[in-house]
Every structure is written in C-alpha cells, then in structure tokens.
PDB file with SEQRES, HELIX, SHEET and CRYST1 records, atoms N, CA, C and O in Angstrom:
SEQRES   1 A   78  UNK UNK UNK UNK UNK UNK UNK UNK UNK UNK UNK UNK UNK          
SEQRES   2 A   78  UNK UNK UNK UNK UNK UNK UNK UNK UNK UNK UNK UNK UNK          
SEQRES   3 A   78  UNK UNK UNK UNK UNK UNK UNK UNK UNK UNK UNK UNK UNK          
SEQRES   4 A   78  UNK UNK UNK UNK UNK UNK UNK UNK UNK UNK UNK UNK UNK          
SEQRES   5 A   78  UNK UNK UNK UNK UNK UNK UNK UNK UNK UNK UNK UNK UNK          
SEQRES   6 A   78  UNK UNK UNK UNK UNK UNK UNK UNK UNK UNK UNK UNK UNK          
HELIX    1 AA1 UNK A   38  UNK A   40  5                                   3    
HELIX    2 AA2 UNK A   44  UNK A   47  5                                   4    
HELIX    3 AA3 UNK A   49  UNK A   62  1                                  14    
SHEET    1 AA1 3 UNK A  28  UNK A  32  0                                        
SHEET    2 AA1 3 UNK A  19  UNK A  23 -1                                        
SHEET    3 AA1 3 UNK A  70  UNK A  75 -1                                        
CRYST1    1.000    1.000    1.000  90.00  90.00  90.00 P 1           1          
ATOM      1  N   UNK A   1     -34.699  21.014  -2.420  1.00  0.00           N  
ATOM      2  CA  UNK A   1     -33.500  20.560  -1.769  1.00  0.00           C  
ATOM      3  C   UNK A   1     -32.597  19.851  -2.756  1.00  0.00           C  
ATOM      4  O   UNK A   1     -33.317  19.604  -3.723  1.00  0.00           O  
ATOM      5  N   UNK A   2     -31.861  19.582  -2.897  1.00  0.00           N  
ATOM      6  CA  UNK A   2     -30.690  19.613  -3.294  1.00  0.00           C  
ATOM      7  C   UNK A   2     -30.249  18.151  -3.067  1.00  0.00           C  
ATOM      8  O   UNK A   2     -29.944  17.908  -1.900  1.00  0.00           O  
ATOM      9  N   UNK A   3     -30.159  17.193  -3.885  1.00  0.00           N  
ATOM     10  CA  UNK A   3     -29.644  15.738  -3.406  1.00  0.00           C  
ATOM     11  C   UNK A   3     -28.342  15.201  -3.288  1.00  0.00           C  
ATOM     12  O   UNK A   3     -27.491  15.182  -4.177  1.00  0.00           O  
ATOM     13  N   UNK A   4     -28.230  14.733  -2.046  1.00  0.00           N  
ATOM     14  CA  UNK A   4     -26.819  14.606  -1.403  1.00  0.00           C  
ATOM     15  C   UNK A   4     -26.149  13.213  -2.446  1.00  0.00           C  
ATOM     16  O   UNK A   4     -26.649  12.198  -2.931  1.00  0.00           O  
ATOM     17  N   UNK A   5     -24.603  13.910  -2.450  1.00  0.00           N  
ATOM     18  CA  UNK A   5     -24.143  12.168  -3.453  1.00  0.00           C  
ATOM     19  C   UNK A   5     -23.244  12.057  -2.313  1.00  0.00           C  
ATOM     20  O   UNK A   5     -22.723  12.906  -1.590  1.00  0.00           O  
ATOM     21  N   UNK A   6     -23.197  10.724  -2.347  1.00  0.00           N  
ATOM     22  CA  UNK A   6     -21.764  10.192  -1.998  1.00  0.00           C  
ATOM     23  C   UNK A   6     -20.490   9.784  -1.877  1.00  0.00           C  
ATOM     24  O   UNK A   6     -20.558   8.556  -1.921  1.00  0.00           O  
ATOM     25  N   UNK A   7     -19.369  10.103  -1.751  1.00  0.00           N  
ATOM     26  CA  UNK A   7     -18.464   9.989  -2.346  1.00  0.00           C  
ATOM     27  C   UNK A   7     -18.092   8.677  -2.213  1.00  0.00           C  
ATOM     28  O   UNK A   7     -18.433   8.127  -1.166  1.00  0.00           O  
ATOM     29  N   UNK A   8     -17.173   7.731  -3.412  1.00  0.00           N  
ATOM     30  CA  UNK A   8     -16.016   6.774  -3.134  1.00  0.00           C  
ATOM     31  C   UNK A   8     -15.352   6.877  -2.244  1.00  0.00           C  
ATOM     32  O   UNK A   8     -14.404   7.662  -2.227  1.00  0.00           O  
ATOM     33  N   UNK A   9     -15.781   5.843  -0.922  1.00  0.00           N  
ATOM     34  CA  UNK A   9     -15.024   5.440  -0.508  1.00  0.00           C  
ATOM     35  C   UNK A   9     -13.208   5.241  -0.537  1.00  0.00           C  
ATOM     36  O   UNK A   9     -12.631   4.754  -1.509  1.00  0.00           O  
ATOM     37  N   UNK A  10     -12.616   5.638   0.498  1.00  0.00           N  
ATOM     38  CA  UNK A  10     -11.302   6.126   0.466  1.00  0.00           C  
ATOM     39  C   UNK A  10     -10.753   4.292   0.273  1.00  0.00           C  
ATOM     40  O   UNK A  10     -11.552   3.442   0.665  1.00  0.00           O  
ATOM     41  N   UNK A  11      -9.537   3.878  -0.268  1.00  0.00           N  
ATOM     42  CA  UNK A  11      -8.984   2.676  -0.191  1.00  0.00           C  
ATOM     43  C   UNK A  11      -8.140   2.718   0.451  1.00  0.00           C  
ATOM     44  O   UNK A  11      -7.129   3.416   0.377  1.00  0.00           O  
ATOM     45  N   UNK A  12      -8.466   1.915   1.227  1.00  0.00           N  
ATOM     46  CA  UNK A  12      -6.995   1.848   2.607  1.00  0.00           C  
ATOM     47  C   UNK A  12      -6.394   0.570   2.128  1.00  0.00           C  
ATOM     48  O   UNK A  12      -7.171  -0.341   1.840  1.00  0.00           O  
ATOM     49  N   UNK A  13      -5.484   0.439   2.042  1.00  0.00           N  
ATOM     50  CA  UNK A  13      -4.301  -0.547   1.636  1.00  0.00           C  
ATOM     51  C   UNK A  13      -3.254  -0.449   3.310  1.00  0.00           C  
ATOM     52  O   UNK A  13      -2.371   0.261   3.792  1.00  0.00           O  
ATOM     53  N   UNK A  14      -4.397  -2.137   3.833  1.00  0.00           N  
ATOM     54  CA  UNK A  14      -3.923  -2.025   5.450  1.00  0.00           C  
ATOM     55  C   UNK A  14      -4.048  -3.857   5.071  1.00  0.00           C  
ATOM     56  O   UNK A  14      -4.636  -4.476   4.184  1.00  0.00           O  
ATOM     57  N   UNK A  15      -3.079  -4.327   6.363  1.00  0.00           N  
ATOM     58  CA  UNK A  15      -2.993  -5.866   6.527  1.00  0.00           C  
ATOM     59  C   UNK A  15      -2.214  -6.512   5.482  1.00  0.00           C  
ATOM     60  O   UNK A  15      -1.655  -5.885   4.582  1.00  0.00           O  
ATOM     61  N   UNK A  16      -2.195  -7.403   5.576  1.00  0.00           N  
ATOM     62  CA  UNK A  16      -0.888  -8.383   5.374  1.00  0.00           C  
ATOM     63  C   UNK A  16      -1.497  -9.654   4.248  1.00  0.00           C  
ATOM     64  O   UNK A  16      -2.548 -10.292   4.183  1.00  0.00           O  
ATOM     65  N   UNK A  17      -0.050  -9.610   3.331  1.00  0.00           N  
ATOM     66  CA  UNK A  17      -0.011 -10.633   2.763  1.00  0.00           C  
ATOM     67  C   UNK A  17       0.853 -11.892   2.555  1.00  0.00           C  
ATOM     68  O   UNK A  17       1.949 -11.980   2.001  1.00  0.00           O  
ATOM     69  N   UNK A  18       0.215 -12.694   3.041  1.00  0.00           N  
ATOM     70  CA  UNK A  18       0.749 -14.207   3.182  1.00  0.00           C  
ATOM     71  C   UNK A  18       1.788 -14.644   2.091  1.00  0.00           C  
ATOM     72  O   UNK A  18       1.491 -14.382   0.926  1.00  0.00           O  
ATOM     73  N   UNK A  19       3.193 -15.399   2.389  1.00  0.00           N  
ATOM     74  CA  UNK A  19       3.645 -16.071   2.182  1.00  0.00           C  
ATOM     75  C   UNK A  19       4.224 -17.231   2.561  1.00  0.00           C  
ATOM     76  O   UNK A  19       4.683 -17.518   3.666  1.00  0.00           O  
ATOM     77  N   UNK A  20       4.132 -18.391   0.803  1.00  0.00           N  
ATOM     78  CA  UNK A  20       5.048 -19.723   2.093  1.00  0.00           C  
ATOM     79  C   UNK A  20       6.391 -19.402   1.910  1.00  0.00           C  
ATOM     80  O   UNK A  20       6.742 -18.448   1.215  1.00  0.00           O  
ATOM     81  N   UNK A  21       6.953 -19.941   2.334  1.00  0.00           N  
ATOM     82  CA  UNK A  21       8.500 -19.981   2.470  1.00  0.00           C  
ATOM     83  C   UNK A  21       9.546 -21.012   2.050  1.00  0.00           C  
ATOM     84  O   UNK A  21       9.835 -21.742   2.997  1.00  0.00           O  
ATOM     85  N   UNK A  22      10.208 -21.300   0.915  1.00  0.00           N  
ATOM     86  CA  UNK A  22      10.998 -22.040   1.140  1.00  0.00           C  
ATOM     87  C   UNK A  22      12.681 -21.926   0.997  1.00  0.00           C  
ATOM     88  O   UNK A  22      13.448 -21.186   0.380  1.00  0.00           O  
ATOM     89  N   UNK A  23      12.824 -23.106   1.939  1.00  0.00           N  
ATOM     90  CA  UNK A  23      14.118 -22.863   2.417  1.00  0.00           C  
ATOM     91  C   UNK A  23      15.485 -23.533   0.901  1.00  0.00           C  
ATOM     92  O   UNK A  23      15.043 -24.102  -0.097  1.00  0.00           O  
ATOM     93  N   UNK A  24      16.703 -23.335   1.053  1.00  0.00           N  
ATOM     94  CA  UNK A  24      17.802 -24.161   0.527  1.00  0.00           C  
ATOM     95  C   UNK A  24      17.640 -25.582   0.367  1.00  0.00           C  
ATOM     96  O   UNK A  24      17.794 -26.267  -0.644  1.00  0.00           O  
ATOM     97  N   UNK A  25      17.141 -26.071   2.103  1.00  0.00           N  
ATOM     98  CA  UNK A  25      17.886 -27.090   2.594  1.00  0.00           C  
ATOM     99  C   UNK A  25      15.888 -28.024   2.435  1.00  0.00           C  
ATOM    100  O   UNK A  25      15.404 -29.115   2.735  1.00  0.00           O  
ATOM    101  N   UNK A  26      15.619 -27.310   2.084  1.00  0.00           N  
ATOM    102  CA  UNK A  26      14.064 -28.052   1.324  1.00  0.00           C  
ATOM    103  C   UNK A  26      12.607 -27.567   2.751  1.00  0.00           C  
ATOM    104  O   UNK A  26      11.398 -27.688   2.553  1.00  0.00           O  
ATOM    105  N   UNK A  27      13.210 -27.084   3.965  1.00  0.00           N  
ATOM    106  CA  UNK A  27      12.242 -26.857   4.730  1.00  0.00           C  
ATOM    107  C   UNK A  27      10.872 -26.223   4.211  1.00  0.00           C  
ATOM    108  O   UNK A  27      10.768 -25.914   3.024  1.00  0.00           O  
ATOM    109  N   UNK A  28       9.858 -26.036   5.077  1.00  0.00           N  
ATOM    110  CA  UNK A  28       9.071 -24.702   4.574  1.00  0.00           C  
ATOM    111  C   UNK A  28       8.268 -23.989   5.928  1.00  0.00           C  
ATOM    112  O   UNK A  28       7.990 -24.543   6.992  1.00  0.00           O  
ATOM    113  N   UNK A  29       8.108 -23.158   5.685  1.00  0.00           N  
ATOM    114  CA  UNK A  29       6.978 -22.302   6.513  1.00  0.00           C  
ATOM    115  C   UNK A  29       6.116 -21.592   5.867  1.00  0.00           C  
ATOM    116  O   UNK A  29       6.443 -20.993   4.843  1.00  0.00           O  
ATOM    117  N   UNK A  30       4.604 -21.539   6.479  1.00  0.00           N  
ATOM    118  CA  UNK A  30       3.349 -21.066   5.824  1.00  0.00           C  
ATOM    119  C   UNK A  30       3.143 -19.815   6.470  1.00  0.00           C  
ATOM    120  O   UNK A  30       3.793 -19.351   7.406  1.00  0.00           O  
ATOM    121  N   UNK A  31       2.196 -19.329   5.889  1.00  0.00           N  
ATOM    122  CA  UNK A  31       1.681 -17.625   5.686  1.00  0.00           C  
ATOM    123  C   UNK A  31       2.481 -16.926   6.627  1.00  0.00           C  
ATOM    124  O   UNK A  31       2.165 -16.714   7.797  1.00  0.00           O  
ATOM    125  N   UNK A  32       3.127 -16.710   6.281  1.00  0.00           N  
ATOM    126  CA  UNK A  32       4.166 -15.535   6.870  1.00  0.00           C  
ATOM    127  C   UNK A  32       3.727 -14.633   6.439  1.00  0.00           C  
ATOM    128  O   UNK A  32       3.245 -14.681   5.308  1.00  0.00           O  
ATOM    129  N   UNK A  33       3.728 -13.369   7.243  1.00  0.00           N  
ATOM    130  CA  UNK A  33       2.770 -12.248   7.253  1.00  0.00           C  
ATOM    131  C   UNK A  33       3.762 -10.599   6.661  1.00  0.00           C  
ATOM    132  O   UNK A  33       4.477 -10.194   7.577  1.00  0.00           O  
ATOM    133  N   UNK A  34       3.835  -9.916   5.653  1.00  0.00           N  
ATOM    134  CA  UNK A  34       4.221  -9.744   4.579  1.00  0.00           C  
ATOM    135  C   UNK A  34       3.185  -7.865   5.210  1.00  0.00           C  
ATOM    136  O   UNK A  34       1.970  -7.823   5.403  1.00  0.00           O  
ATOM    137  N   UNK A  35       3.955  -6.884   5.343  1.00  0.00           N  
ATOM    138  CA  UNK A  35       2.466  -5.971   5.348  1.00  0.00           C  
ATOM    139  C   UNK A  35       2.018  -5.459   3.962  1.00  0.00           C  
ATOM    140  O   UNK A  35       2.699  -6.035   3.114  1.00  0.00           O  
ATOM    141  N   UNK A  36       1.221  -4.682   3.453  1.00  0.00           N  
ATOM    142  CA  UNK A  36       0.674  -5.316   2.085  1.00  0.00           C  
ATOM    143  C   UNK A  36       0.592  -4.396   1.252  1.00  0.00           C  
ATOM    144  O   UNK A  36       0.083  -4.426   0.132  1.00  0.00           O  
ATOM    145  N   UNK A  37       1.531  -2.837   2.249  1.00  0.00           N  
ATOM    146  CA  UNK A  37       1.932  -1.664   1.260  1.00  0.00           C  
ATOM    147  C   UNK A  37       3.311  -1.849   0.628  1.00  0.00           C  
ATOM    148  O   UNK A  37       3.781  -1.216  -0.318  1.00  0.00           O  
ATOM    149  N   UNK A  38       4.076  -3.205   1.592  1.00  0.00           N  
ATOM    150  CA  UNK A  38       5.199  -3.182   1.216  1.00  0.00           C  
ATOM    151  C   UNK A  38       5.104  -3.616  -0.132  1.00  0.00           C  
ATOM    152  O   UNK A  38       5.734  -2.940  -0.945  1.00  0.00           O  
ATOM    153  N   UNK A  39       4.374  -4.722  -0.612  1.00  0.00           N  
ATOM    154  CA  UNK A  39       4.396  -5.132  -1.882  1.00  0.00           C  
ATOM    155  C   UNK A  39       3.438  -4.943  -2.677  1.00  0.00           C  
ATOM    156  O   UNK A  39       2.935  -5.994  -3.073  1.00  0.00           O  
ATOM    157  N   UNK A  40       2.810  -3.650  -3.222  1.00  0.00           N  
ATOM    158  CA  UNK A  40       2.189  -2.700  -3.581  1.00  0.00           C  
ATOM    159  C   UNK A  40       2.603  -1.975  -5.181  1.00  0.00           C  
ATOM    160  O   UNK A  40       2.005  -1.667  -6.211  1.00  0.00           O  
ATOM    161  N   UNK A  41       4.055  -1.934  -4.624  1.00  0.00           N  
ATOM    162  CA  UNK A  41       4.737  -1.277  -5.791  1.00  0.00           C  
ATOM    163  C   UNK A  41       5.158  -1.893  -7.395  1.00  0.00           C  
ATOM    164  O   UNK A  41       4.617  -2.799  -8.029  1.00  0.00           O  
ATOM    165  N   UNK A  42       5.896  -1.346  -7.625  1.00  0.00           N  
ATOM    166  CA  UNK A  42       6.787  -1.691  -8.887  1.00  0.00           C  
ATOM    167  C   UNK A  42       7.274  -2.612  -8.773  1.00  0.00           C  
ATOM    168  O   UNK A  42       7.195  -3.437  -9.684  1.00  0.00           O  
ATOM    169  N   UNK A  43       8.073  -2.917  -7.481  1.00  0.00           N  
ATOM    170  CA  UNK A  43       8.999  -4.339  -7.188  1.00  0.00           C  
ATOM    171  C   UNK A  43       8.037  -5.742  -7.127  1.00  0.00           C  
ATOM    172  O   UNK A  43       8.535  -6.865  -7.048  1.00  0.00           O  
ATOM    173  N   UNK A  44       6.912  -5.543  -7.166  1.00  0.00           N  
ATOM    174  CA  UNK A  44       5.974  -6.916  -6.720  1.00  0.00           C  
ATOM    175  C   UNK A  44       6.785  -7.197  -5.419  1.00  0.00           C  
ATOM    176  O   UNK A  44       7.447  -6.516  -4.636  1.00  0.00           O  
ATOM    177  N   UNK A  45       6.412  -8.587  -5.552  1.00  0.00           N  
ATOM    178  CA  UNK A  45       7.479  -9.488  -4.428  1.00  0.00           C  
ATOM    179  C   UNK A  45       8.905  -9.517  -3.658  1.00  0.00           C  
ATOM    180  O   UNK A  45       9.347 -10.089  -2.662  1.00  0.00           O  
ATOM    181  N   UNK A  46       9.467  -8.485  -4.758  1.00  0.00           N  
ATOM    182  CA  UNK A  46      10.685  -8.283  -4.105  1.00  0.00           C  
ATOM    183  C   UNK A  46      11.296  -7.967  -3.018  1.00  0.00           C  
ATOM    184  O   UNK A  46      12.295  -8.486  -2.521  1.00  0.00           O  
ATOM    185  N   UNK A  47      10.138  -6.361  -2.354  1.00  0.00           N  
ATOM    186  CA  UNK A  47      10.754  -6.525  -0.736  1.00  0.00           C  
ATOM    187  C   UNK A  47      10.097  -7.427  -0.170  1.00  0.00           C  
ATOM    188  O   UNK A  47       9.567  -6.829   0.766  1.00  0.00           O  
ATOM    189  N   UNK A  48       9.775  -8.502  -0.122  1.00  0.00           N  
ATOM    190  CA  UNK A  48       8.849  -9.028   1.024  1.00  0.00           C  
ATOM    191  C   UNK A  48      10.053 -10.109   1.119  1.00  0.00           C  
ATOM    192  O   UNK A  48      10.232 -10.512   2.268  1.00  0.00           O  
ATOM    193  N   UNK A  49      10.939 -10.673   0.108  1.00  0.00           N  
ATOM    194  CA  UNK A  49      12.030 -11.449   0.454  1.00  0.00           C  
ATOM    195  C   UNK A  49      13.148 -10.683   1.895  1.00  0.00           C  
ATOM    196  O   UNK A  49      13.716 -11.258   2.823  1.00  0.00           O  
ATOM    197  N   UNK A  50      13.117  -9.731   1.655  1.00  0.00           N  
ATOM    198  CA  UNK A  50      13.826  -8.753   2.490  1.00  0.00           C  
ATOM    199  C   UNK A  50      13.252  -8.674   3.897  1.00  0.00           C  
ATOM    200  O   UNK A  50      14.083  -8.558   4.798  1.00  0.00           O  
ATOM    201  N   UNK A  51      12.166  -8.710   4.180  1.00  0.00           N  
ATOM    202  CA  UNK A  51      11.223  -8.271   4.887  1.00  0.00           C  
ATOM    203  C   UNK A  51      11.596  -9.893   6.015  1.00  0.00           C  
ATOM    204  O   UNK A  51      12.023  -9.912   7.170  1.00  0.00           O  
ATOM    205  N   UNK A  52      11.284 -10.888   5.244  1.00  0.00           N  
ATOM    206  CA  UNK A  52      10.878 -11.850   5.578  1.00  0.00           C  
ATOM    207  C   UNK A  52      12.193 -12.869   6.510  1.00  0.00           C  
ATOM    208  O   UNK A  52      12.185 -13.777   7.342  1.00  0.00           O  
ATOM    209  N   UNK A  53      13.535 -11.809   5.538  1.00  0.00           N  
ATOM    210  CA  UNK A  53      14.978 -12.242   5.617  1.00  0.00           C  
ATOM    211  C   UNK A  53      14.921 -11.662   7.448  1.00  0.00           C  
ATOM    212  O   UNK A  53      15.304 -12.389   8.364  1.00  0.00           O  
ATOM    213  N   UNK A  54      14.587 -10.809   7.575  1.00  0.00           N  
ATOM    214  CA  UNK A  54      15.321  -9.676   8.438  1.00  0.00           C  
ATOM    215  C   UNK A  54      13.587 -10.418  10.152  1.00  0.00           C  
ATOM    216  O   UNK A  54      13.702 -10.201  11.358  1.00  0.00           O  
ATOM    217  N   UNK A  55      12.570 -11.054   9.584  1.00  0.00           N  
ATOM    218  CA  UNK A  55      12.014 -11.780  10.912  1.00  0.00           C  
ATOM    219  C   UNK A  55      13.085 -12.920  10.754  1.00  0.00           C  
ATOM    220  O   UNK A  55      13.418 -13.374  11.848  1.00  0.00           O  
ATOM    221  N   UNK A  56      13.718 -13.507   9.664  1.00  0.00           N  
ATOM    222  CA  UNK A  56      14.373 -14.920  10.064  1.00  0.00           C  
ATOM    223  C   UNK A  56      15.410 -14.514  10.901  1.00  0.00           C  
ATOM    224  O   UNK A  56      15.680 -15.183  11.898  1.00  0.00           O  
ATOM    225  N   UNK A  57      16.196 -13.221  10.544  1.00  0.00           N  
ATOM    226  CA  UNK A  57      17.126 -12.847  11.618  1.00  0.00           C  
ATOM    227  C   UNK A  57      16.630 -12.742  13.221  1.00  0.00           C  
ATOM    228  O   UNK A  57      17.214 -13.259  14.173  1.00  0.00           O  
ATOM    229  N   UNK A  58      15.479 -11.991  13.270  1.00  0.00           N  
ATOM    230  CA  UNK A  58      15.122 -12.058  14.380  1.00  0.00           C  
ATOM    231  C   UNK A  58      14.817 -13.492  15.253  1.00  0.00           C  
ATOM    232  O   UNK A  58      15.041 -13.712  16.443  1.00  0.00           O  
ATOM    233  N   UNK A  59      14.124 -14.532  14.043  1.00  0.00           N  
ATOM    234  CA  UNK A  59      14.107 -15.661  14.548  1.00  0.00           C  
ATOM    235  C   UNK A  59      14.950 -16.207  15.235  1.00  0.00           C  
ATOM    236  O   UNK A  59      14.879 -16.409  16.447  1.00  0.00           O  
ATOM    237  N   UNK A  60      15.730 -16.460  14.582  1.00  0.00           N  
ATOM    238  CA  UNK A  60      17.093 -17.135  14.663  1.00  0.00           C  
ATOM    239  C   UNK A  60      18.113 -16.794  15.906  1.00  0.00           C  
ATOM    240  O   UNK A  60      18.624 -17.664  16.613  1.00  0.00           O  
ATOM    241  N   UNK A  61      18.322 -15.392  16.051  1.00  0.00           N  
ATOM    242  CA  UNK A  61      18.586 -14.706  17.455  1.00  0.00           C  
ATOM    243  C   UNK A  61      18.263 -14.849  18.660  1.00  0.00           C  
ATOM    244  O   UNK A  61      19.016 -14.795  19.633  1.00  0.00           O  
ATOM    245  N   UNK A  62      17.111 -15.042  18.642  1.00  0.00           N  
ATOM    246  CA  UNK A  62      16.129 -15.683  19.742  1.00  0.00           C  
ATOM    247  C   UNK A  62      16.504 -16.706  19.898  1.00  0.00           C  
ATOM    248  O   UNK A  62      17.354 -16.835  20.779  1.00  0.00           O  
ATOM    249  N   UNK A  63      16.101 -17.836  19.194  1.00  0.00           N  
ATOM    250  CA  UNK A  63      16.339 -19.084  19.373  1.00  0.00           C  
ATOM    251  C   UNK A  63      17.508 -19.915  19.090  1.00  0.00           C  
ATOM    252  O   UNK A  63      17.483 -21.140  18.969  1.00  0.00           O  
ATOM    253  N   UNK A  64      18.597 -19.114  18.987  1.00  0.00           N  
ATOM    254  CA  UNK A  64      19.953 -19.329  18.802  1.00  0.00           C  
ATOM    255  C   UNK A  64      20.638 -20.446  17.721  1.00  0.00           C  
ATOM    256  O   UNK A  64      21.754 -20.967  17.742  1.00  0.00           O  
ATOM    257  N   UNK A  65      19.589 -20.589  16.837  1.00  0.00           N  
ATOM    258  CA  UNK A  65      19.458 -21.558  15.669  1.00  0.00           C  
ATOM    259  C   UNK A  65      20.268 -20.687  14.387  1.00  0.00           C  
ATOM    260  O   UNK A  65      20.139 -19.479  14.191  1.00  0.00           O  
ATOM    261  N   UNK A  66      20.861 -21.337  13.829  1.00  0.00           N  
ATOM    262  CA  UNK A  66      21.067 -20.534  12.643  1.00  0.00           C  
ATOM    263  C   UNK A  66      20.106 -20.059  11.264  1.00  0.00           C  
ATOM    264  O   UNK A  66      19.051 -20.646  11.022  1.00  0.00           O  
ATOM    265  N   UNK A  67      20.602 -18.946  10.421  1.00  0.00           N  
ATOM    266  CA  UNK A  67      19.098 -18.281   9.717  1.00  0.00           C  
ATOM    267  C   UNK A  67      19.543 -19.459   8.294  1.00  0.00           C  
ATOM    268  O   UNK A  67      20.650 -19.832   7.908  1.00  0.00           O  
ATOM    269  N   UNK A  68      18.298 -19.755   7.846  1.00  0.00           N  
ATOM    270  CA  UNK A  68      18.601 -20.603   6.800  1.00  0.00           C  
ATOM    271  C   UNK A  68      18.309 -19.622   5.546  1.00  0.00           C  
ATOM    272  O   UNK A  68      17.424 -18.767   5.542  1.00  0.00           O  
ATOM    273  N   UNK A  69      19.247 -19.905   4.427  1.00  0.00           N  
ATOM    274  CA  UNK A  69      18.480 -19.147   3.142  1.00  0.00           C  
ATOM    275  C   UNK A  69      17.476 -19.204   2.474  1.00  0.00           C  
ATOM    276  O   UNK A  69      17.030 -20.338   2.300  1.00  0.00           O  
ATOM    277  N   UNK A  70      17.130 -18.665   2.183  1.00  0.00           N  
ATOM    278  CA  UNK A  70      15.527 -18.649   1.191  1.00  0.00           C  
ATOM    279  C   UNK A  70      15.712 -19.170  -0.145  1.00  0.00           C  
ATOM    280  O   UNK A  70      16.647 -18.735  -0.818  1.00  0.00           O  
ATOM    281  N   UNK A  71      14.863 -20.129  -0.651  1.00  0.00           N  
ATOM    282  CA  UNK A  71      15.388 -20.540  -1.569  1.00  0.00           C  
ATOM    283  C   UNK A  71      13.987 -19.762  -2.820  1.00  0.00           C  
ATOM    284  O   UNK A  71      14.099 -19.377  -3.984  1.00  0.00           O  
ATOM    285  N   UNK A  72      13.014 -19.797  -2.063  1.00  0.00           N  
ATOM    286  CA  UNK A  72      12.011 -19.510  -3.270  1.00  0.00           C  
ATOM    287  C   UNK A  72      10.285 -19.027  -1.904  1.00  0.00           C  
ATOM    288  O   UNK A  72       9.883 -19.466  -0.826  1.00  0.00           O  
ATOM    289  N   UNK A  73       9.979 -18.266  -2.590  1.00  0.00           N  
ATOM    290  CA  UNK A  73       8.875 -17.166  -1.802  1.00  0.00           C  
ATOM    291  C   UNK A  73       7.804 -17.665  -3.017  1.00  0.00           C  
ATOM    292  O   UNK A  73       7.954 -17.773  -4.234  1.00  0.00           O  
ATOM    293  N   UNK A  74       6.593 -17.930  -2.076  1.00  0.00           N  
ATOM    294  CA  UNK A  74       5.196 -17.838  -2.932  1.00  0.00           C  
ATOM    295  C   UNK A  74       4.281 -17.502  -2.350  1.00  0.00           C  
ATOM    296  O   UNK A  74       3.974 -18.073  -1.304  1.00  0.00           O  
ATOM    297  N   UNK A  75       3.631 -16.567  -2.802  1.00  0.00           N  
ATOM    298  CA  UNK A  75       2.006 -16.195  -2.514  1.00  0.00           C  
ATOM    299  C   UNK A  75       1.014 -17.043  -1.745  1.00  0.00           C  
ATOM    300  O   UNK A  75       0.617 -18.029  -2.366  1.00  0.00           O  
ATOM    301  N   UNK A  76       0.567 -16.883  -0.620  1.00  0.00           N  
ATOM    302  CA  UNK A  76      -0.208 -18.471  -0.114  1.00  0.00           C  
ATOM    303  C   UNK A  76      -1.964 -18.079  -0.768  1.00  0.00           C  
ATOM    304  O   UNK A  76      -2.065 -16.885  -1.052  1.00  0.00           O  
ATOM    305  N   UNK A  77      -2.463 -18.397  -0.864  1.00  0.00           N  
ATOM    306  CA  UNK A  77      -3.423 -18.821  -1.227  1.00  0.00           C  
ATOM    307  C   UNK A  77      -4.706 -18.638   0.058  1.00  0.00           C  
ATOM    308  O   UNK A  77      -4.927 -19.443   0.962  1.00  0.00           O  
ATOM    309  N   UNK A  78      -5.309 -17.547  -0.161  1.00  0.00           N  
ATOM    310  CA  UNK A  78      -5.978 -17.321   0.878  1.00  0.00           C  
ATOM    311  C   UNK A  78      -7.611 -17.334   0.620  1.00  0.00           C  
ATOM    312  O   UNK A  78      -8.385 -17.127   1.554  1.00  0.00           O  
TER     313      UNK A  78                                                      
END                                                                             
C-alpha cells in the first residue's frame, strides 16, 4: 500500500485586526476592528485609515455628533 501524505493546510486570512485610534482633538478609541485582508497588502496600514474613516461616518450619523479627524492609527496589541 502506498502511504498517504498530507497536504499543507490551506491559509485562510479571515478576522480582524485591531486598532487604537487617535483623534486631532487628543480623544482615543481602542481595538477597532480593521478586517485583516484589508491590510494584507502593499499599503500596510493605509486602508484601514479609510476603513475606519467611513465607521466614524457611520458613527457620527447615527448619533448626530460630528466625525472627528484622525490624527494617528496604531496597531493594538493583542
């Protein structure tokens, strides 16, 4: 008989990566959830500023608050 191999396991690049958030005006918010093909690529970090811009819009809409600018994005520490 003939011995079976196994192959490598397929890599799924699924779930989210955390960022904190900070604001202009000195605020912050923690692990904001980032999905984790978006920042995968060439750009590193770059779309996830985008990403992150466009829930503050949504935030902000909702709760009829205005969207504050981003002053600086970091990796949280998980």
């Amino acid at each position: 008989m003939a011995k079976r191999t196994k192959s490598a396991p397929k890599v799924v690049e699924t779930g989210y990566v955390l960022f904190d958030v900070i604001y202009e005006d000195g605020s912050q918010t923690s692990n904001r959830r980032v999905p984790r093909a978006a920042v995968m690529g060439l750009d590193g970090d770059d779309p996830a500023r985008a990403i992150i811009e466009e829930q503050d819009r949504t935030i902000a809409e909702k709760s009829g608050r205005p969207q504050l600018p981003i002053k600086k994005l970091i990796r949280a520490r998980t």
